[in-house]
C-alpha positions in Angstrom: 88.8 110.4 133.7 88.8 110.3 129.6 89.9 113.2 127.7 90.2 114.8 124.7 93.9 115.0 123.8 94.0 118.4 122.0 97.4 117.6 120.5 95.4 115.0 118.0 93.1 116.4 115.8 90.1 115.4 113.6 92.3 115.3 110.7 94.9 112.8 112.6 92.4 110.2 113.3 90.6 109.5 110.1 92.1 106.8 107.9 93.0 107.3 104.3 92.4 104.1 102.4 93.0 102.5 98.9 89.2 101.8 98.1 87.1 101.4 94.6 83.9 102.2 96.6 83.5 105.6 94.4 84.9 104.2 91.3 81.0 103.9 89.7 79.5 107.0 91.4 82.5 109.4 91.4 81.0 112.4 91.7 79.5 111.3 95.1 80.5 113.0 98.5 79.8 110.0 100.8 79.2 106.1 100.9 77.1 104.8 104.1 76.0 101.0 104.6 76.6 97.7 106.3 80.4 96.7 106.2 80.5 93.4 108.8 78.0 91.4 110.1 79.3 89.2 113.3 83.2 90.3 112.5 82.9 89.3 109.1 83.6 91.8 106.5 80.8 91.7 104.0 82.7 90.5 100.4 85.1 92.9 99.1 85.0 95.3 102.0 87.5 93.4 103.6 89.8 96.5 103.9 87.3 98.5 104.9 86.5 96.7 107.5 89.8 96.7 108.8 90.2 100.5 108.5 87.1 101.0 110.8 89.4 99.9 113.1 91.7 102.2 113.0 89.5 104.9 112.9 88.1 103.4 116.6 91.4 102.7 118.0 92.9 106.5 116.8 89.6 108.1 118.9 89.3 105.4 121.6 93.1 105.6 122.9 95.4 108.2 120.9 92.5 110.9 120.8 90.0 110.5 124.2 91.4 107.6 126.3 88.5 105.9 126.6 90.2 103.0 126.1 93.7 102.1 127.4 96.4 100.6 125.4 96.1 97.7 126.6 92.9 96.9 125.3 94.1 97.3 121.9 94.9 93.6 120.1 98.3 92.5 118.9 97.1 93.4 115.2 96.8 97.1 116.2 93.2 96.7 116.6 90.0 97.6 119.2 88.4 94.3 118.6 86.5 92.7 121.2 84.0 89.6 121.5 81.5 92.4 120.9 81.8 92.6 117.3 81.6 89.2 117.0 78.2 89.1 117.7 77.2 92.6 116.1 76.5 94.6 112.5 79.1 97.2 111.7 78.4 100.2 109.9 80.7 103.1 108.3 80.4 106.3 106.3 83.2 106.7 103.9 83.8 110.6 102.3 85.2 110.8 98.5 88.1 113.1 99.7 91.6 114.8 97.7 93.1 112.6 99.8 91.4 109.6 99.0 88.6 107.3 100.2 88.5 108.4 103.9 86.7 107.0 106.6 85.2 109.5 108.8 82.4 107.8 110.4 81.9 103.9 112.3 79.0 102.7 114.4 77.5 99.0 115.5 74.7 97.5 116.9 75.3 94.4 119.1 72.6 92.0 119.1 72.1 90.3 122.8 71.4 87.1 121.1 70.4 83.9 123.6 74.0 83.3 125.3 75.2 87.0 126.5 74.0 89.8 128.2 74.9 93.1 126.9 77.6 95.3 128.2 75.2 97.8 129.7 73.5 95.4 131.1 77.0 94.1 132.9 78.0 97.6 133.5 74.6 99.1 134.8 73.2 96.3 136.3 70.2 98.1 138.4 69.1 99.4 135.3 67.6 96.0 134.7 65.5 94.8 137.7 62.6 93.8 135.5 64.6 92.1 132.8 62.6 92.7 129.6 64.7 91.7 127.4 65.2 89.4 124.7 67.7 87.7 122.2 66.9 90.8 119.5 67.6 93.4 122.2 70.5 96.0 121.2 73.0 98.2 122.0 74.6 100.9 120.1 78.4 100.9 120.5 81.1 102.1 119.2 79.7 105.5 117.5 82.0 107.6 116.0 81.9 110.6 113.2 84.9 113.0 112.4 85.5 115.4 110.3 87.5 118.7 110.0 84.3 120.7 109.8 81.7 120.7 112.4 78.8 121.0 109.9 80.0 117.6 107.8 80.5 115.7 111.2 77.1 116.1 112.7 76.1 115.2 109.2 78.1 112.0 109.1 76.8 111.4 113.3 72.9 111.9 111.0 74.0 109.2 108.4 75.1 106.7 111.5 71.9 106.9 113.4 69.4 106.7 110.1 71.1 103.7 108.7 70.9 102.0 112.3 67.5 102.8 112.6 66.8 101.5 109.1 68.3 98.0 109.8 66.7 98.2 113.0 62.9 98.5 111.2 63.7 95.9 108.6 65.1 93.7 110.1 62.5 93.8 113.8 65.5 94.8 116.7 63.6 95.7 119.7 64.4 97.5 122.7 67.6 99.4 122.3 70.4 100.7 124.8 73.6 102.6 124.8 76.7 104.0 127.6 77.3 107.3 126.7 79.0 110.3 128.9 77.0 112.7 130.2 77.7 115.5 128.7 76.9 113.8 125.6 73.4 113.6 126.7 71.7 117.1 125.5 73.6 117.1 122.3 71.7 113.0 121.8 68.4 114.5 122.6 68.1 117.3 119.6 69.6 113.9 117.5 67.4 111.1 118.5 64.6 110.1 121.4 66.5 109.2 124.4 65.8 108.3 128.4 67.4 108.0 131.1 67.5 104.3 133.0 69.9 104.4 135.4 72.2 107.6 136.7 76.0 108.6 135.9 78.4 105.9 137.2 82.2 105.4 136.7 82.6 102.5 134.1 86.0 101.4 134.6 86.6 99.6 131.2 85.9 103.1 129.3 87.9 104.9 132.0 85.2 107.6 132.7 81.7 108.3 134.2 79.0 106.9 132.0 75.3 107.1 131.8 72.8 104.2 130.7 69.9 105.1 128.0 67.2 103.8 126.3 66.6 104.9 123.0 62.6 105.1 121.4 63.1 104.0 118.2 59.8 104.5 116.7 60.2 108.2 117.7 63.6 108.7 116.8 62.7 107.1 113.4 60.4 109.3 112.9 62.9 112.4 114.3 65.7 111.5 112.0 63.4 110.9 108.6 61.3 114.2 109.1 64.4 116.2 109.8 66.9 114.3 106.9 64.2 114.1 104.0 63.7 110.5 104.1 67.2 109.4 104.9 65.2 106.3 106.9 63.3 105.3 104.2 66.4 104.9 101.7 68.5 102.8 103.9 65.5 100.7 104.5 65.2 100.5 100.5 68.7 99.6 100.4 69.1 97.4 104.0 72.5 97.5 104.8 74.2 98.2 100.8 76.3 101.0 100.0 74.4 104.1 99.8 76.0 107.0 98.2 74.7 110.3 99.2 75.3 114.1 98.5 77.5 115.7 95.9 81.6 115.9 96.2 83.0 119.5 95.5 85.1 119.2 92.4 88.2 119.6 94.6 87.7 116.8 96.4 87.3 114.1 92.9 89.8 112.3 93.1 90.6 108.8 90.2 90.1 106.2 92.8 91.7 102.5 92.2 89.9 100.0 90.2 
């Protein structure tokens, strides 16, 4: 069964990188928006991009095990067929350090050729089919952060700017594997349901459960509770958003 390894903290996983994403808002705490589509980084994210992955493969095998090394691809990476067929999204922090990346997400699109992993790993979930080419699944979810406050802020950005590319762009029904326990802490987040009951998923090493998430409701969840987060990413579908105010501390001159 997955675990979290104690021994590597928050602060070990999340990736310091040379970026000019602050350079014309410098003053802002955080960057959130679209940074692949179908495993191609959007133009001059390209490092970005490639960050995210360390950021997965640091949580996914070093910190929780949910993945085993041997999933991991000779560049160092998590990649899998997945992406290529999904939008990626990221929340980057203006940090002392530098540009940091402390939040990833994606939403694979089931498309006309491929089912989606749920659907291969929770196959009784799906008697009655239902589903169609713009059915998704939201994989790969991660925010960290030293302080708890800033990560379930950064988990708030993920699901908002999902949800807004999900409205604008008409995604319909919408799944995810998550661990149980995560469950509870999903429902004060977003509108969630059951479809199928814990089972051990051998690719993520652990028990997993199989949910269906409202999206109209959650929409509606997220905006009320964020002041309108929704409604900018929608105004914005999918570009760098820069939101909230960095301590003075944390300003750092980032590369041009």
């Amino acid at each position: 069964m997955s675990h979290i390894d104690r021994s590597v903290t928050n602060h070990d996983v999340i990736p310091v990188i040379g970026s000019s994403l602050f350079v014309d808002h410098p003053t802002a705490r955080m960057c959130v928006g679209i940074i692949a589509e179908n495993d191609v980084a959007r133009p001059g994210l390209e490092a970005e991009y490639l960050a995210h992955f360390v950021l997965r493969r640091k949580v996914y095998v070093d910190q929780t095990g949910q993945l085993d090394e041997s999933e991991i691809q000779p560049d160092g990476t998590d990649r899998d067929s997945d992406d290529a067929r999904s939008v990626t999204f990221a929340v980057f922090e203006n940090h002392v350090e530098g540009v940091r990346v402390v939040g990833v997400s994606r939403l694979i699109v089931r498309g006309d050729e491929s089912p989606l992993p749920v659907e291969e790993f929770c196959p009784d979930s799906f008697t009655d089919d239902g589903l169609t080419p713009r059915s998704v699944e939201v994989s790969r979810v991660i925010a960290r952060h030293e302080h708890a406050v800033m990560q379930e802020l950064v988990q708030w950005h993920l699901f908002a700017v999902m949800l807004a590319y999900e409205a604008n762009h008409a995604l319909e029904r919408t799944f995810a594997i998550i661990e149980p326990w995560l469950e509870r802490h999903l429902r004060g987040t977003i509108a969630i349901s059951r479809i199928g009951e814990p089972r051990y998923v051998e690719h993520y090493l652990d028990y997993n459960l199989p949910i269906e998430i409202d999206i109209p409701a959650s929409t509606e969840r997220v905006n009320a509770r964020q002041g309108g987060f929704i409604d900018q990413y929608r105004a914005e579908d999918g570009a760098m958003t820069y939101v909230g105010r960095a301590p003075k501390r944390a300003l750092t001159e980032q590369p041009r």
